[in-house]
C-alpha positions, 0 to 999 in steps of 0.5 A: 412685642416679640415672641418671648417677651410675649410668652413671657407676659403670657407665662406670667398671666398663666400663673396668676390665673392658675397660681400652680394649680396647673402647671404650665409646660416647658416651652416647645412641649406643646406647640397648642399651649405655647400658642395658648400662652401667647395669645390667650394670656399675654393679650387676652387676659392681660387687656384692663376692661375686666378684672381677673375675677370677671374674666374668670366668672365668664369663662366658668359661666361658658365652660359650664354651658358647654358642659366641661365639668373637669375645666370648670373644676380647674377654675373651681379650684383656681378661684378659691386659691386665689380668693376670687370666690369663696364656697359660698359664691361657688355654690350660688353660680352653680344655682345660678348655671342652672337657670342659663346653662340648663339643670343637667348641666348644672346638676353634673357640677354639684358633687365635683364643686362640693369636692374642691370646696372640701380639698381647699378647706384641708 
């Protein structure tokens, strides 16, 4: 696969995943995003073992335990535009966090989840 047709695929994932939540960059803005596009999305998050709803728990679950509460907030958000979790779920993994990632860091994600579920319900 060449390199555009694989920032092509990537692009395409990129945008299922976020559904404009973030927007993707022009190409050549950000070398670490091209790379991100090419090889993340466009092999990565394309392969078929996993749905993008479990790709997605997964990563939360990670981003959780390293304590990047803004990330997760993105895939917070992302996950309930694209009705892959709906608030309820989004509450129980971070109940769930708790008990796997630690309460301080699960604690940290309370009021930043309750704030998503708040903007996507407008």
């Amino acid at each position: 696969m060449s390199e555009a047709d694989r920032r092509e695929r990537g692009l395409k994932k990129f945008n299922e995943v976020y559904g404009g939540v973030i927007p993707a960059p022009p190409e050549g803005a950000m070398e670490f995003f091209d790379l991100m596009l090419e090889q993340l999305f466009a092999e990565v998050w394309t392969r078929p073992a996993l749905s993008q709803r479990d790709r997605r728990l997964v990563t939360m679950g990670v981003i959780a335990a390293l304590g990047e509460h803004d990330t997760f907030l993105i895939q917070a958000r992302s996950a309930l535009a694209k009705e892959e979790l709906d608030p309820a779920a989004l509450r129980e993994m971070v109940i769930h966090l708790a008990h796997y990632a630690g309460y301080p860091r699960a604690a940290g994600l309370v009021t930043g989840v309750e704030k998503v579920i708040q903007e996507h319900g407008k």
